[in-house]
C-alpha positions in Angstrom: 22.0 27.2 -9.5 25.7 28.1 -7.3 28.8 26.7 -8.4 31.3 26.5 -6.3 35.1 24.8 -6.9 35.7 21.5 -4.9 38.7 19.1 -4.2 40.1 17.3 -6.9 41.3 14.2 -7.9 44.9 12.9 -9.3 45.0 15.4 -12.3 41.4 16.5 -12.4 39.7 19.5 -10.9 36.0 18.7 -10.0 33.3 21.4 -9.6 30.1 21.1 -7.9 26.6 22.5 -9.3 23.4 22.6 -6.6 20.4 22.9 -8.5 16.6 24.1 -6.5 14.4 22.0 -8.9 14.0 19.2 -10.7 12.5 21.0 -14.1 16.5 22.1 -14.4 17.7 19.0 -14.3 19.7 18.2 -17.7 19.7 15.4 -19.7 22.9 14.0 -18.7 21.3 13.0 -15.0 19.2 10.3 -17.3 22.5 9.3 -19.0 24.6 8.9 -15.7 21.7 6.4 -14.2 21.7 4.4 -17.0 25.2 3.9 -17.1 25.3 3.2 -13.8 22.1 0.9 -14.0 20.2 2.8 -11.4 16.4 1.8 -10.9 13.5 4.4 -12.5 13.6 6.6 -8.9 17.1 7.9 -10.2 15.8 8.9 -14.0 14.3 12.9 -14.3 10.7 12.2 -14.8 10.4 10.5 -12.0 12.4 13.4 -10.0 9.9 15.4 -11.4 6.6 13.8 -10.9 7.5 13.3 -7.1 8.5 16.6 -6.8 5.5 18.1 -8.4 3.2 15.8 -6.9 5.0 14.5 -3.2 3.7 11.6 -2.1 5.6 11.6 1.4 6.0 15.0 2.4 9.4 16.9 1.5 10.7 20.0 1.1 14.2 22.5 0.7 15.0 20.1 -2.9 18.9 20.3 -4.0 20.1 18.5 -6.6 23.7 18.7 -6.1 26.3 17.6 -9.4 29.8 16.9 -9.2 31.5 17.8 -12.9 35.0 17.5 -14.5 36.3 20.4 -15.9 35.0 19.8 -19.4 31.9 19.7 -17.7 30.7 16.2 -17.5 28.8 14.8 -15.3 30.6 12.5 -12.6 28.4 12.1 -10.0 24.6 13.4 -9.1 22.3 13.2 -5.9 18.7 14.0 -5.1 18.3 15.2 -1.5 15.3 16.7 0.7 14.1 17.5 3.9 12.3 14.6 5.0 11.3 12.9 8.2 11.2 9.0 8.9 7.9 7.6 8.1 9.3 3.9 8.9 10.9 5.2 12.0 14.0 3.2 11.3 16.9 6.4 11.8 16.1 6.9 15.4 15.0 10.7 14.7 13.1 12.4 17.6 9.7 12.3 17.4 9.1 16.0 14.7 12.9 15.7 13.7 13.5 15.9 10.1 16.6 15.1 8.4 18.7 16.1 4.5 18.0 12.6 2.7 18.9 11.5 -0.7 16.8 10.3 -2.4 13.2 10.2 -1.2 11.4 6.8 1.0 9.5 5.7 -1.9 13.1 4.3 -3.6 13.5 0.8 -2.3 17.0 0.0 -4.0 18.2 3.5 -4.5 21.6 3.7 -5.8 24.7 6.2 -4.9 25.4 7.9 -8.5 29.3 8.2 -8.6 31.3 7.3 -11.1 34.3 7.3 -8.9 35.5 7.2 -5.4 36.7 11.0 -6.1 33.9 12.4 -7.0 31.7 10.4 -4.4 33.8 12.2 -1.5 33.0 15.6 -3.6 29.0 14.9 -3.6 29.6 14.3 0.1 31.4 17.2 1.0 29.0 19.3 -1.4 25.4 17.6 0.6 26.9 18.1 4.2 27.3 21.8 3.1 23.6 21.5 1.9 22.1 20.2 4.9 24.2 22.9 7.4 22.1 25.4 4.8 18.6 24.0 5.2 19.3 23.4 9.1 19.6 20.0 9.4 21.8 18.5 11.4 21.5 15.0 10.1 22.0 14.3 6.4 22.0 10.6 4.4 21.8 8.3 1.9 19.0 6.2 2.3 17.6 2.7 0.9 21.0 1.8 -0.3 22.0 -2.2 -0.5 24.0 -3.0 2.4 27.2 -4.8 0.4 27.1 -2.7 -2.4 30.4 -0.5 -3.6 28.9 2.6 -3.2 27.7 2.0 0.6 32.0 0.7 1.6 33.1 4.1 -0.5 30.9 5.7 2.0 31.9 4.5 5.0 35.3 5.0 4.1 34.7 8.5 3.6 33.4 8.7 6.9 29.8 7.7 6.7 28.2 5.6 9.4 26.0 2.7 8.4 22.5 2.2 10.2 20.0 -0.9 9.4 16.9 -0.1 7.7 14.4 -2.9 6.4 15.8 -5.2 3.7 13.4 -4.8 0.0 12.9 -8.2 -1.4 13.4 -9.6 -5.0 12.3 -12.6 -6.8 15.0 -13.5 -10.1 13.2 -14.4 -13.6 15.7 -17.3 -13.9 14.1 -18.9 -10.4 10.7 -18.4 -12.1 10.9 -18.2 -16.0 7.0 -19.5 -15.6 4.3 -20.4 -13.3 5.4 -24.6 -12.9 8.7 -23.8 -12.5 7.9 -21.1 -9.6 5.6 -23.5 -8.4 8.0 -26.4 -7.7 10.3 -24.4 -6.4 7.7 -23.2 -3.4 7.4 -25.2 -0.3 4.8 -28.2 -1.0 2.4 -26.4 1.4 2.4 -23.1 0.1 2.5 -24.1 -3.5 -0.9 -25.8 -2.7 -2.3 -22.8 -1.4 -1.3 -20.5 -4.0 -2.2 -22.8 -6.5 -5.6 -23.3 -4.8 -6.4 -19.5 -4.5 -5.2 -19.1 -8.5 -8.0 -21.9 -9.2 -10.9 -20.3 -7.0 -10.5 -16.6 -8.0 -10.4 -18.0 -12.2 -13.5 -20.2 -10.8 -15.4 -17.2 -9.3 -14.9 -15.3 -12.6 -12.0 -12.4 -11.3 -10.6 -10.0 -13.6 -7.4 -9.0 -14.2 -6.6 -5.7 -15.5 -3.5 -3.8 -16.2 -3.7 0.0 -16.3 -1.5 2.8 -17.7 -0.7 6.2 -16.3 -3.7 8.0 -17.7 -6.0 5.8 -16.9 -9.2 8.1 -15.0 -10.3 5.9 -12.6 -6.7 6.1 -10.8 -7.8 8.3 -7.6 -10.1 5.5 -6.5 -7.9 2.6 -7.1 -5.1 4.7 -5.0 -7.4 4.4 -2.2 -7.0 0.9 -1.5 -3.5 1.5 -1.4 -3.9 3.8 1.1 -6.0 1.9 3.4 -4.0 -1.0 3.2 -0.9 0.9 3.9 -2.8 2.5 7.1 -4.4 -1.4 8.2 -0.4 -2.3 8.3 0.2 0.4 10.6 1.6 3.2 8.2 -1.4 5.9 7.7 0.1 8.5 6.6 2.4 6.7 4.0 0.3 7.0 0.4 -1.3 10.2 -0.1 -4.7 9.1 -3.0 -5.0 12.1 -4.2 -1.1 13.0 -4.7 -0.2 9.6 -5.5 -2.9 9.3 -8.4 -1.3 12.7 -9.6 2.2 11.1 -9.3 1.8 8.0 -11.4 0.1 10.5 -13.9 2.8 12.6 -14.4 5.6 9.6 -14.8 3.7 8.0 -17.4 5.5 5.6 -19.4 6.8 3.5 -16.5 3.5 3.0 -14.9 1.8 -0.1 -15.5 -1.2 -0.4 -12.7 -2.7 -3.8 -11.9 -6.8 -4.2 -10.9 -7.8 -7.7 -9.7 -11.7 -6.9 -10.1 -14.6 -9.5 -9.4 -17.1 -11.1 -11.7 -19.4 -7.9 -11.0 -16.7 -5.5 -12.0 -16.0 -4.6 -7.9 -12.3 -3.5 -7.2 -10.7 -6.4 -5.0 -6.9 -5.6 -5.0 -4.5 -2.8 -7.0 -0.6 -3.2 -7.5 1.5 -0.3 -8.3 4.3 -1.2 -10.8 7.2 0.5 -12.8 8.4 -1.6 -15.6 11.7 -1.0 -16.7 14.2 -2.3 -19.1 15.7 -5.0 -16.7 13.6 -4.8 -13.6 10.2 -4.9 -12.9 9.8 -2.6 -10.0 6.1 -4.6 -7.7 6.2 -0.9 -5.7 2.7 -0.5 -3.8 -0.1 -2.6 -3.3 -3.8 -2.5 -2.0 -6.5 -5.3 -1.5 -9.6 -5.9 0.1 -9.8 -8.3 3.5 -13.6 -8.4 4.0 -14.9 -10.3 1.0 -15.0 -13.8 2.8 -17.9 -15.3 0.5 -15.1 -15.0 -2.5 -13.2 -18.0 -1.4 -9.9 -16.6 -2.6 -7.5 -14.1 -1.6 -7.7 -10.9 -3.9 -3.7 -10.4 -2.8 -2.1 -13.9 -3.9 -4.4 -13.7 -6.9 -2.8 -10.0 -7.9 0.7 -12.0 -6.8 0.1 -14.1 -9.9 -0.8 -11.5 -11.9 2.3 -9.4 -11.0 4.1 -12.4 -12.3 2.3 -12.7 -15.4 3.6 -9.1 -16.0 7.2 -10.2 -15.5 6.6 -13.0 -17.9 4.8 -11.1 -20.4 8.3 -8.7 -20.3 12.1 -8.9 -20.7 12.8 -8.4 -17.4 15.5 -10.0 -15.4 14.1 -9.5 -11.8 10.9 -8.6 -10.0 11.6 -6.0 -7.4 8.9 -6.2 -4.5 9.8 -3.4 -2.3 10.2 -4.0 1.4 7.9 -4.6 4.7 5.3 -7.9 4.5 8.0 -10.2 5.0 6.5 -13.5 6.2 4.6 -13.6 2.4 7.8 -12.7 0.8 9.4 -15.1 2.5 6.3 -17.9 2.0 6.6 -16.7 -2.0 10.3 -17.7 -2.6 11.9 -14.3 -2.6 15.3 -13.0 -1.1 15.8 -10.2 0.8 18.4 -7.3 -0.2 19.5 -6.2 2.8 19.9 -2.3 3.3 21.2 0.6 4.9 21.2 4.4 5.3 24.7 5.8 5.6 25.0 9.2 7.7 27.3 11.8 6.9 29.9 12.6 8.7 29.1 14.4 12.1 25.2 13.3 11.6 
């Protein structure tokens, strides 16, 4: 870990810490994101398991604290080599770039209590990425009006489009009529209709936790689906599987299976305390002779999950917009914001 003094605020000296893993992370990270309500990507298991287990490719980890001189913590960030898997930051084709935090956080969050110590963490990351040899550096995934992203751009951070994630609200559908009737009259027919064949044809619905051994195959149709919408090198199985195994508690993965016992569709999910996090999904496309989709039936499962939970909102990641769109959600519009000079 270095130390090294930084600038301070009316009446308070501020002191950053850069830690090289996320096993040294202390306890106090987990109690900054919760007071800030920051989604599971920001709490240290989950630090740890991607780390340990990368799922998209990164390297050089700092984990750079900005602390009060008592020694509390003010403000925090992840950051990593990393390159652009979505191509959405315009980096040259090889190019990598000092991002905080990793691509698999739709919603990420800026943790900073305050506007001082956000301009610290800033100052303290584009010192970072001059280190690793990067000469672009960002905050990624974060929601386009939120506080954090107008601190940053008054601290000299320029804002770039990414894809918007997409979210469906517990209050527009506390349970399956009422999320009905508020669909369009088409749609609602045909997600109705492909509830009715799938419980007609027998489907299963399953709902696995983290150390659950048949993982590594179920990751697969993740992958191929991933690689069918034109991102194959997205999920890695085998590292992903080892991943969700290592987070544990969160983990709650969801098997649509057939009346044989066949694998139809998966859905990666993180259940939290308010949000429900719908984060990765896989299904099968060639299984005409079923007479139902194996993806809208998983849909309804995924909300069965919310409704069997006290969550406030369904969080359902980004990309696949005409469905989300067709399904009643609304987007969250984001942005990375570039350091200064990047």
């Amino acid at each position: 870990m270095t130390e090294n003094p930084t600038t301070s605020s009316p009446g308070v000296r501020l002191r950053t810490h850069v830690r090289f893993s996320a096993d040294d992370l202390p306890p106090d990270w987990d109690e900054l994101a919760a007071d800030l309500d920051a989604p599971v990507f920001h709490t240290i298991g989950f630090m740890r398991a991607y780390e340990h287990n990368p799922v998209q490719s990164i390297a050089r980890p700092r984990y750079v604290e900005v602390r009060d001189r008592e020694g509390a913590l003010l403000a925090a960030a992840p950051a990593y080599i990393q390159g652009d898997p979505l191509s959405v930051l315009g980096l040259a084709e090889g190019e990598s770039a000092f991002l905080s935090p990793m691509w698999h956080c739709p919603g990420a969050r800026v943790l900073a209590r305050d506007e001082w110590s956000l301009r610290a963490l800033c100052a303290e990351l584009g010192k970072q990425a001059a280190e690793v040899g990067c000469a672009r550096w960002a905050f990624i995934n974060v929601e386009e009006r939120s506080p954090a992203a107008a601190a940053l751009v008054r601290a000299g951070s320029r804002s770039t489009v990414l894809v918007p994630r997409w979210v469906l609200h517990r209050d527009q559908a506390p349970d399956l009529p009422t999320y009905l009737a508020s669909l369009r009259s088409s749609m609602r027919r045909e997600f109705a209709r492909h509830l009715r064949r799938a419980a007609d044809h027998g489907a299963r619905s399953l709902v696995h936790r983290a150390d659950y051994p048949g993982l590594p195959a179920l990751m697969e149709f993740v992958a191929a689906t991933a690689t069918k919408a034109g991102s194959p090198k997205y999920y890695n199985p085998p590292k992903l599987a080892a991943f969700l195994r290592e987070l544990g508690e969160p983990v709650r993965v969801l098997e649509v299976q057939d009346r044989d016992g066949a694998t139809l569709s998966v859905g990666v999910s993180f259940l939290e305390r308010k949000r429900l996090q719908y984060w990765a999904a896989g299904y099968l496309r060639d299984r005409p002779e079923l007479g139902f989709s194996p993806y809208y039936r998983m849909w309804g499962d995924m909300l069965e999950l919310m409704w069997s939970t006290d969550v406030e909102v369904a969080e359902c990641g980004r990309l696949n917009e005409p469905f989300k769109v067709r399904m009643g959600l609304s987007p969250r519009h984001q942005v990375a914001l570039l350091g200064p000079g990047s």
